[in-house]
Every structure is written in structure tokens, then in C-alpha cells.
C-alpha positions as CSV (number, residue, x, y, z in Angstrom):
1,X,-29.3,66.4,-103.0
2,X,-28.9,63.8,-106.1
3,X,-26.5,63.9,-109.0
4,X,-24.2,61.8,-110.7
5,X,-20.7,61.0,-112.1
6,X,-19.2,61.0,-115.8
7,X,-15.9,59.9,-117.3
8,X,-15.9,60.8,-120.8
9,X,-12.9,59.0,-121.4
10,X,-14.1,55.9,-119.9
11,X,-17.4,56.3,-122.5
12,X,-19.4,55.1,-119.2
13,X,-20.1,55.9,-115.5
14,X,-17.1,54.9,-113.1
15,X,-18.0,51.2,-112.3
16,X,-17.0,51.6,-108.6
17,X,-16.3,54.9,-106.4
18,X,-16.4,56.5,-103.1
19,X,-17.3,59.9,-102.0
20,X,-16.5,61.5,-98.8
21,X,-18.1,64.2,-97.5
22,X,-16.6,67.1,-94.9
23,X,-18.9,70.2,-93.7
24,X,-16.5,73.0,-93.9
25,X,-15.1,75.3,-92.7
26,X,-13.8,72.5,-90.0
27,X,-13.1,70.0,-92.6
28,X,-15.4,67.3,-90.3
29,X,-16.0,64.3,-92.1
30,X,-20.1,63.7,-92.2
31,X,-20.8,61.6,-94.7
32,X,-19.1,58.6,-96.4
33,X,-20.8,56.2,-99.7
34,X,-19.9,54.2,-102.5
35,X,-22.1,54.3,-105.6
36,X,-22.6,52.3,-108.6
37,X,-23.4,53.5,-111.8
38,X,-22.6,56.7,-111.3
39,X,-25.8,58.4,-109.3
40,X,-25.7,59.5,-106.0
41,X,-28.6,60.8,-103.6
42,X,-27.4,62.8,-100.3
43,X,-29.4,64.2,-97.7
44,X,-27.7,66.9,-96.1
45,X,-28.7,69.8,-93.7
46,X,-28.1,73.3,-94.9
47,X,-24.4,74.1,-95.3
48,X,-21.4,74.6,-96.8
49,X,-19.9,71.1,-97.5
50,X,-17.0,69.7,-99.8
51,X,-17.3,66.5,-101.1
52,X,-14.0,64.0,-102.2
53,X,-14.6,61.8,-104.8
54,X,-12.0,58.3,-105.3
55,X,-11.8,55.3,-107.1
56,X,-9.5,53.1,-109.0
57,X,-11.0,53.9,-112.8
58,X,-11.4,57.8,-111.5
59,X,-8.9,60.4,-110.4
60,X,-9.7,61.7,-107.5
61,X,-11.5,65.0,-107.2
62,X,-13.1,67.3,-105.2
63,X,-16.0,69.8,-105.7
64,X,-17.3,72.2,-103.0
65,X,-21.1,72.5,-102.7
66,X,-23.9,75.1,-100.5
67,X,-26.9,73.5,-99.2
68,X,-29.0,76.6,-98.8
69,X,-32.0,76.6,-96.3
70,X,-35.3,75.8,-97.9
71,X,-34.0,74.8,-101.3
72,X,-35.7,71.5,-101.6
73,X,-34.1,69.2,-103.9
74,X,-30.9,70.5,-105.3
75,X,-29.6,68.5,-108.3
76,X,-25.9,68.6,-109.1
77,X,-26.6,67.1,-112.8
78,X,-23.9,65.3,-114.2
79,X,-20.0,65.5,-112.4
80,X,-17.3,65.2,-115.1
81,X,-14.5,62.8,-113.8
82,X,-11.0,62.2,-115.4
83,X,-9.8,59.0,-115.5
84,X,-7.5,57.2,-113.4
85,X,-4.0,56.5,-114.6
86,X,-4.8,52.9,-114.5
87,X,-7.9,53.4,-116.7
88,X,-5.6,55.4,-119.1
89,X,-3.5,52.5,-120.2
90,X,-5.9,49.1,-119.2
91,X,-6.0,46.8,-121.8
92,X,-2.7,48.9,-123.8
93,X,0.4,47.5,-123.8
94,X,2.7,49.1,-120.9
95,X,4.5,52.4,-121.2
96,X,8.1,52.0,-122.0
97,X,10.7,52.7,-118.7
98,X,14.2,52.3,-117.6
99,X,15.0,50.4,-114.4
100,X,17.3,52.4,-112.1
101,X,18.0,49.7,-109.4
102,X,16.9,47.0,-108.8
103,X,18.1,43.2,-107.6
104,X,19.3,40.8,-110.3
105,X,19.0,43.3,-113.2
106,X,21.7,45.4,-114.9
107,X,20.8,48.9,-115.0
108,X,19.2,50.6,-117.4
109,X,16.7,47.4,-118.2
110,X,13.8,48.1,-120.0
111,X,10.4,46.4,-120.1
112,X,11.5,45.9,-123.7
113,X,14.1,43.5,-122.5
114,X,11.4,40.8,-121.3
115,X,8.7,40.9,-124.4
116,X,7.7,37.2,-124.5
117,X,8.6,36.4,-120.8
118,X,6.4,36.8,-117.8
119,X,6.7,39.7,-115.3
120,X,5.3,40.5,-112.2
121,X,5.4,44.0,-110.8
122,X,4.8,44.4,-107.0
123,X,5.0,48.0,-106.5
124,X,4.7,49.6,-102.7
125,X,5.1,52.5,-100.4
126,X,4.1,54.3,-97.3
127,X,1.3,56.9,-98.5
């Protein structure tokens, strides 16, 4: 099984990516890859399979694919891909927001407040 990965909006392949794959209907991981440049090339026995595609210019994604016995080569073509959120705005200046908490600033800040300054966003959580 070959194929490959588009982002229109990017105007390129995704630079960097990962894709799982799970044989279904159990959902068991079998297969795990990065690619670059957007081509991939699987061998896979015959199957049902879903395959969970990630990376930090892409949104993730998943497409379900049958491996039929005898088919020889399969080719998936060409995959379209949205982009990330992060490759949405690189390289543009920030979106405008409102700070509802947070230490050392009055509420209601926005990023408005500190155009010409430095600022250093640290964001985290348990996901």
C-alpha cells in the first residue's frame, strides 16, 4: 500500500508527520511511521485497518482503509490534510484575546496592551 499526504493550504506536503495504524474492529495498534515529504509505503496483510494521521503543521485525521486479499498494490493517491491551527496563523501577527486571569495583570488585558514589548507565552495542561 503506498500513497501520500496534501495540505493545500500549506501549498506543500506536511514537512513532518506521523501515522498510526489500528486493525479494526479491535482498534490494535499495528503499525506506527513518520514520513517526510508527504509519501508513505505500508505493507499490510489483508484487513480492515484505520489509519491516524498527526503532526504539528497538520490537523489530525483519520481515514479507514480495506486491504482486500489478492489485490496487489493498492495506491491511496493523494490524502488531503487541513492544516494545523499553528500553520494557520505562522508567520501572521497573533489573534487578538482578552486575559481572564492571570498573575500581575489587570483583567481584561489584551495582547494589544504589550505591542513593542516582549512576551513569552508558556501554555500547558493535562491532555
Amino acid at each position: 500500500m503506498e500513497g501520500a499526504f496534501a495540505c493545500e493550504a500549506l501549498g506543500r506536503p506536511p514537512a513532518d508527520a506521523s501515522l498510526v495504524v489500528f486493525r479494526l474492529p479491535e482498534g490494535t495498534r499495528v503499525r506506527s511511521t513518520g514520513w517526510k515529504g508527504g509519501r508513505f509505503r505500508l505493507a499490510l496483510p489483508p484487513g480492515d485497518y484505520r489509519f491516524l494521521v498527526h503532526g504539528v503543521e497538520i490537523a489530525q485525521a483519520t481515514l479507514e482503509v480495506q486491504v482486500r486479499e489478492g489485490a496487489g498494490r493498492l495506491d491511496l493517491g493523494t490524502l488531503p490534510l487541513e492544516p494545523s491551527l499553528l500553520a494557520e496563523h505562522y508567520g501572521k501577527p497573533p489573534p487578538d484575546w482578552t486575559v481572564s486571569e492571570a498573575r500581575g495583570l489587570d483583567p481584561g488585558a489584551t495582547l494589544a496592551d504589550f505591542r513593542g514589548r516582549w512576551v513569552v507565552l508558556a501554555f500547558w495542561g493535562y491532555w
